[in-house]
C-alpha positions as CSV (number, residue, x, y, z in Angstrom):
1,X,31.4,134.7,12.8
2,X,31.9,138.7,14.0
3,X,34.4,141.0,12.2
4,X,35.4,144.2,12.9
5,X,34.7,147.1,10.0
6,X,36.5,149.4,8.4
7,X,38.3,151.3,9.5
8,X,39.4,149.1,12.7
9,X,39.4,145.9,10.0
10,X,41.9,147.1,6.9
11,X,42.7,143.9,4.5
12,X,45.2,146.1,3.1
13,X,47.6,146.3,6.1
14,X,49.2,142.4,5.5
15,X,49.9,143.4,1.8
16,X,51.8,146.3,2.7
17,X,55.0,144.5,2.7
18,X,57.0,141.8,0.9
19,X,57.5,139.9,3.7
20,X,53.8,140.0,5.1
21,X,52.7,139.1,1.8
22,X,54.8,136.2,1.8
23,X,53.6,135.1,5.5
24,X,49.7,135.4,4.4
25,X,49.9,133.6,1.1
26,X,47.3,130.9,1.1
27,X,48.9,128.6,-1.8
28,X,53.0,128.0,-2.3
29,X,54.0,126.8,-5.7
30,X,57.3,124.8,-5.8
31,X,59.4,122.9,-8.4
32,X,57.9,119.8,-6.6
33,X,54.7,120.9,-7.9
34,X,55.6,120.2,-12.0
35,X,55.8,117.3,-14.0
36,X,56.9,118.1,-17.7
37,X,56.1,116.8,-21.1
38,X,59.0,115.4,-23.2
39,X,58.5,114.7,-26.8
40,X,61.1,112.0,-28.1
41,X,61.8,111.2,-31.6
42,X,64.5,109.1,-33.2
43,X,68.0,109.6,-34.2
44,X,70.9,110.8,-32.0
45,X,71.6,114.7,-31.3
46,X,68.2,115.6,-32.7
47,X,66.4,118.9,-31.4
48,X,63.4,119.3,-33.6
49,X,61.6,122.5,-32.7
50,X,58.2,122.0,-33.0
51,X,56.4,125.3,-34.8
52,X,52.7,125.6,-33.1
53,X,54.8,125.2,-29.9
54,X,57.6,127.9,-29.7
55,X,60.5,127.1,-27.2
56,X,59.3,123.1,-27.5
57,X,61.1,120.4,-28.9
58,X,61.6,116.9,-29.7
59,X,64.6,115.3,-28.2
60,X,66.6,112.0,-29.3
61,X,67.0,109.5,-26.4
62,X,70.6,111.2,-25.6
63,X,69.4,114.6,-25.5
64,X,66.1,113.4,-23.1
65,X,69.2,112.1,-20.7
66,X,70.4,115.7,-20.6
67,X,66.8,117.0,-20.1
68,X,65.8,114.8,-17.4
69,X,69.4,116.1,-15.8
70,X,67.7,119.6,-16.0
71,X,64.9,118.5,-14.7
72,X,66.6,116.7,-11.7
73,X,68.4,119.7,-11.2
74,X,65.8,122.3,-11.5
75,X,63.4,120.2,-8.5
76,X,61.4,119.1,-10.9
77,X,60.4,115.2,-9.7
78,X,58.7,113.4,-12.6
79,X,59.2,113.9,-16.7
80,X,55.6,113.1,-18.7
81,X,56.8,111.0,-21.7
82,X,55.4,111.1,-25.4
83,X,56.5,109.9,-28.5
84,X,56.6,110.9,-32.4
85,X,56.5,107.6,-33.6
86,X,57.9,107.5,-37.1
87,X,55.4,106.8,-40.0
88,X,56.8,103.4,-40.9
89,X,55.8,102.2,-37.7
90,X,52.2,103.0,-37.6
91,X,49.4,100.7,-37.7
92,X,45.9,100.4,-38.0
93,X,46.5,98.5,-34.8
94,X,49.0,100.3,-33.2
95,X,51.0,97.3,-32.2
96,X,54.3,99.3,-32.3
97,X,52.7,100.0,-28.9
98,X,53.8,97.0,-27.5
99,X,57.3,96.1,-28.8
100,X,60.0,96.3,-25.8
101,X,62.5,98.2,-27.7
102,X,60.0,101.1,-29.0
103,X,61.1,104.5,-28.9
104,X,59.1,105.0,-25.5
105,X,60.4,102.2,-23.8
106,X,63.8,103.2,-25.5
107,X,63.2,106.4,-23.7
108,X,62.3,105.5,-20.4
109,X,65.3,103.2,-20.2
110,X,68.1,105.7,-21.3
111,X,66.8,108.3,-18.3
112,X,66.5,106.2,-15.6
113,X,69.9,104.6,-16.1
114,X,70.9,108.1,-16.3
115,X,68.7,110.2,-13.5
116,X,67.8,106.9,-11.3
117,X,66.2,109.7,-8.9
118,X,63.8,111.3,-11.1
119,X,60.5,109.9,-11.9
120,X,58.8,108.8,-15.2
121,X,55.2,109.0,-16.5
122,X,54.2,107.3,-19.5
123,X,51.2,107.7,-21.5
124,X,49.2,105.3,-22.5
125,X,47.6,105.4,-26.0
126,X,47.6,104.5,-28.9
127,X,47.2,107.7,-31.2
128,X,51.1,107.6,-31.5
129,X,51.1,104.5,-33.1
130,X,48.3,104.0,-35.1
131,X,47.8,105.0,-38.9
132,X,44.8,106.7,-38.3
133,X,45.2,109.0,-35.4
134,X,43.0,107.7,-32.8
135,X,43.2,105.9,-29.3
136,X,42.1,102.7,-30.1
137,X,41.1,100.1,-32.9
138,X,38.7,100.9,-34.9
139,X,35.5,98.7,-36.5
140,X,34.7,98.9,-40.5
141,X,32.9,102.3,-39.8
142,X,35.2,104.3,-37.7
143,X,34.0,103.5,-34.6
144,X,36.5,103.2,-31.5
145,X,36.2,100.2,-30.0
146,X,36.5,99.6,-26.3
147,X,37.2,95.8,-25.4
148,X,39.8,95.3,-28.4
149,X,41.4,98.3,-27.5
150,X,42.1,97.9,-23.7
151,X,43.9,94.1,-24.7
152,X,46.5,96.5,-26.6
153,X,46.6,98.5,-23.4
154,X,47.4,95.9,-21.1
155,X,50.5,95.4,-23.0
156,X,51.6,98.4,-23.7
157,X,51.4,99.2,-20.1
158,X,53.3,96.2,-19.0
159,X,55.9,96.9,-21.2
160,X,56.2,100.4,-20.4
161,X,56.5,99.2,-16.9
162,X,59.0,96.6,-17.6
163,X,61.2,99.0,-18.9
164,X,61.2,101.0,-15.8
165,X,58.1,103.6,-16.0
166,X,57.1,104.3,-12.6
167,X,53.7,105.7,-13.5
168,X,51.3,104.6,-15.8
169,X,49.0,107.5,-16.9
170,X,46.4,105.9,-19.7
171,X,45.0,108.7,-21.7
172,X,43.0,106.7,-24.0
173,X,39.2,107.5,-22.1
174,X,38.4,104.0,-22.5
175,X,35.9,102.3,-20.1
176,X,37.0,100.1,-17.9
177,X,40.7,100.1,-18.5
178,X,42.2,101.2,-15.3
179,X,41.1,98.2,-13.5
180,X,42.4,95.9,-16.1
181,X,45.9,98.0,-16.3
182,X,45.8,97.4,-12.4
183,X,45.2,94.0,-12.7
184,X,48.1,93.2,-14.7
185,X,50.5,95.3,-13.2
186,X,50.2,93.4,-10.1
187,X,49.8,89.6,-11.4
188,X,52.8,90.9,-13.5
189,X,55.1,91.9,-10.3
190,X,54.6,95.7,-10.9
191,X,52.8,96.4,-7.6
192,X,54.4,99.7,-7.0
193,X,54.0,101.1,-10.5
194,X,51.3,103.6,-10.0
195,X,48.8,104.3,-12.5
196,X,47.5,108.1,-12.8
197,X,44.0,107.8,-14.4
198,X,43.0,111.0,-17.5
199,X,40.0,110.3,-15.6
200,X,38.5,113.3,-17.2
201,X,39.8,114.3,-20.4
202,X,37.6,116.3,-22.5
203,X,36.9,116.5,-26.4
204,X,38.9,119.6,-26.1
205,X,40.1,122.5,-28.6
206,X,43.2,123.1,-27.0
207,X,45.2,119.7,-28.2
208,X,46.1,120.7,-32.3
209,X,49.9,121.9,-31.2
210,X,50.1,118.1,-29.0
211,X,49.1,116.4,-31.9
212,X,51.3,118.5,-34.5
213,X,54.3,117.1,-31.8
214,X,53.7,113.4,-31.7
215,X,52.7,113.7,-35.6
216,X,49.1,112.5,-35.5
217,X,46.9,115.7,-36.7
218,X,47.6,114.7,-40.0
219,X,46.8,111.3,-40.0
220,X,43.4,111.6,-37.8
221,X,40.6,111.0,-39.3
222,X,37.5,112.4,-37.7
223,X,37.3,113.3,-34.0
224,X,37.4,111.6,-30.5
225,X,33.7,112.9,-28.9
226,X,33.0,109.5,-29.2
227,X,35.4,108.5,-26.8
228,X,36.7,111.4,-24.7
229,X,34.2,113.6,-23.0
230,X,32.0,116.6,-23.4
231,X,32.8,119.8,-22.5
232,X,29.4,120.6,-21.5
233,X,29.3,118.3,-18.9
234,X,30.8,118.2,-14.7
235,X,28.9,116.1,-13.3
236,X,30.2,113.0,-15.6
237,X,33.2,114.1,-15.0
238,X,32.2,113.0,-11.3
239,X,31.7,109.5,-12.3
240,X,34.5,108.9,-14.3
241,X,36.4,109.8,-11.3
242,X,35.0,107.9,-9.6
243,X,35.0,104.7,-11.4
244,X,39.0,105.0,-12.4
245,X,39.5,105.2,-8.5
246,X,37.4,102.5,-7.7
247,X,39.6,100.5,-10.6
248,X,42.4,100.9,-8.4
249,X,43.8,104.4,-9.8
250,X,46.6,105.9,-7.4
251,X,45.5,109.5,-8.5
252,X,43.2,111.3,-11.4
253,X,43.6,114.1,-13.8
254,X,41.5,116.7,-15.6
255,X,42.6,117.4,-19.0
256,X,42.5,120.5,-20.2
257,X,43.5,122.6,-16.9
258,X,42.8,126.4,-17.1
259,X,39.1,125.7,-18.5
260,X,38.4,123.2,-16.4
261,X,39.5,124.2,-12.9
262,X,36.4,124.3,-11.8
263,X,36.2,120.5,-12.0
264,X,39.7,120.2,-10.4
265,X,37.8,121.7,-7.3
266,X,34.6,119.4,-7.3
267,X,36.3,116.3,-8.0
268,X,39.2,117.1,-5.2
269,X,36.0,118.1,-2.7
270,X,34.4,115.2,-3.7
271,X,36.7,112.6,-3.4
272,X,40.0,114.4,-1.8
273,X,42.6,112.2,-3.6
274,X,45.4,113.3,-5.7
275,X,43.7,115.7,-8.3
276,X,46.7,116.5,-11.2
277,X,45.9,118.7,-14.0
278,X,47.3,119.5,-17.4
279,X,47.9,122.9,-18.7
280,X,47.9,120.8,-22.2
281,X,49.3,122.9,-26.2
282,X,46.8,124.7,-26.4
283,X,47.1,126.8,-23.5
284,X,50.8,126.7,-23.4
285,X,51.2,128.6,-27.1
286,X,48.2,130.8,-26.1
287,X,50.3,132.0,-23.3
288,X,53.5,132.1,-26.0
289,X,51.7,133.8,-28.1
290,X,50.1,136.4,-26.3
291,X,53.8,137.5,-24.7
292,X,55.2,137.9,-28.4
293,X,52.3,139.8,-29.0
294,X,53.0,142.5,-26.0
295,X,49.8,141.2,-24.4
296,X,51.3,140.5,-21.2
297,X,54.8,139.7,-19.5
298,X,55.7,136.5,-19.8
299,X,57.1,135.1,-16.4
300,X,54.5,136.8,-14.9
301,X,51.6,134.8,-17.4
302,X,53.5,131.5,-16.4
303,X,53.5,131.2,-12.5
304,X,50.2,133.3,-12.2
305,X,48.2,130.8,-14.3
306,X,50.2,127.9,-12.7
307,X,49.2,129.5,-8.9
308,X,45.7,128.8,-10.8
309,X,46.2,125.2,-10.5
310,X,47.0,125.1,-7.0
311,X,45.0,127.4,-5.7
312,X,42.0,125.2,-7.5
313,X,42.9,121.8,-6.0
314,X,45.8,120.6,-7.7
315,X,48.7,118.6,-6.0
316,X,50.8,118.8,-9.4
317,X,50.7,120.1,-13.1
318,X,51.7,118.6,-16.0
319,X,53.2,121.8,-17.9
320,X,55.4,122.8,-20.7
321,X,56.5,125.4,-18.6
322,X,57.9,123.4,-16.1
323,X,61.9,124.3,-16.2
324,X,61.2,127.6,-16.8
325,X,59.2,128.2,-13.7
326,X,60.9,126.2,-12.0
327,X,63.9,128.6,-12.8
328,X,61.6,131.9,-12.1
329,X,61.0,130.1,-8.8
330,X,64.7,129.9,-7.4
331,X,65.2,133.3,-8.2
């Protein structure tokens, strides 16, 4: 392809102007591009600010209503659930996972009897209910182990659908799961509950402030590179990809965001399917943080590093940020 040069070719000229910039811009970043993380707890009229995430809290069931009416309000289409599962309640098992009237399910039923027209995402897990800290059941040494684990899954996603979820988002990294979650969502009349796959969720850094807010740091003992992946590595990212969508997964996500755009961008050229990424604690307070501190202005660090996303792939975010640029956005 010919171009003119300089000086007959000036990039320059179309950002000479509000309105020219606005005409040439190459990504748009909406309201409808945000789905935001709730943190529920128990009690009524509870706001628990959580400390290694300033401006986040955990919510009673009545004050999630009011927050998925914010949400509704602000554009915002779909609320990520999450519970802190009180202490009494955790298992070695996590079996509080699958009882109907669980805070979760408690949760989901409360907003969309509220906000019909809002979506919900639920994750599924079981570091918020077991004793432990980690995603699954463990053998006598420690060890995660797969098969058990995914039988605990199946229920907890049927009864996460059966109290209205819409999407089923297992977090959990274990093998094979997606297909079975898929299986039993349609044998149990859930056809139209979609399931969005962590397809690739690393072994990451950036989670301590998440699990300060469901109340598993604490409790975990060891780590999860047994389970969830390496950060050294893209091209297994690839293949978990693509087995979660061959399972029957209705869209994937990377997990953390900002360090790992560049696999947002080779999975959604590889496989061009709904890529979703989330901008996860860790890079939320780091952007908190660094405002307090002077480093940078704040509304400006939010909807540049949340252009990031889109620019790299992604058809939504899952961000703590999500009502406040939502808000910077109808201004």
């Amino acid at each position: 392809m010919t171009h003119a040069a300089y000086p007959a070719l000036r990039l320059r000229r179309t950002r000479a102007s509000a309105w020219s910039r606005a005409m040439y811009a190459e990504t748009r970043l909406s309201p409808a591009d945000f789905l935001w993380p709730l943190f529920v707890t128990e009690g009524e009229g509870v706001a628990e600010p959580i400390a290694a995430l300033p401006g986040v809290s955990r919510w009673s069931v009545d004050l999630m209503v009011e927050r998925a009416k914010e949400a509704r309000d602000a554009g915002i289409p779909c609320l990520a659930l999450f519970p802190n599962t009180q202490a009494d309640r955790r298992s070695d098992d996590g079996v509080e996972a699958l009882n109907p009237d669980n805070l979760m399910c408690r949760a989901i039923r409360a907003i969309k009897d509220a906000v019909p027209d809002i979506g919900v995402l639920t994750d599924v897990a079981l570091d918020p209910y077991t004793a432990h800290g980690q995603d699954g059941v463990l053998d006598e040494s420690g060890y995660v182990l797969n098969d058990a684990t995914i039988d605990i899954l199946i229920g907890q996603s049927l009864n996460q659908a059966a109290a209205g979820a819409d999407i089923i988002a297992p977090s959990d990294m274990m093998d094979g799961r997606v297909g079975a979650i898929r299986s039993v969502l349609e044998q149990g009349g859930f056809a139209n509950v979609q399931i969005m796959a962590y397809a690739a969720k690393y072994a990451s850094a950036f989670y301590g402030p998440f699990r300060d807010a469901v109340g598993s740091r604490g409790l975990l003992k060891g780590d999860k590179k047994n389970y969830q992946m390496d950060p050294a590595n893209g091209e297994e990212a690839l293949r978990e990809v693509a087995l979660d969508l061959a399972e029957g997964a209705d869209s994937v996500m990377v997990k953390p965001g900002l360090p790992y755009l560049d696999i947002v961008r080779r999975v959604k050229e590889r496989f061009e399917v709904p890529v979703f990424a989330y901008q996860v604690s860790g890079e939320y307070a780091m952007i908190e943080h660094a405002a307090a501190a002077g480093a940078g202005d704040r509304d400006a660090l939010i909807l540049e590093t949340l252009m990031a996303f889109k620019r790299a792939g992604c058809c939504g975010i899952l961000t703590y940020h999500a009502l406040d640029a939502a808000r910077l956005l109808a201004r």
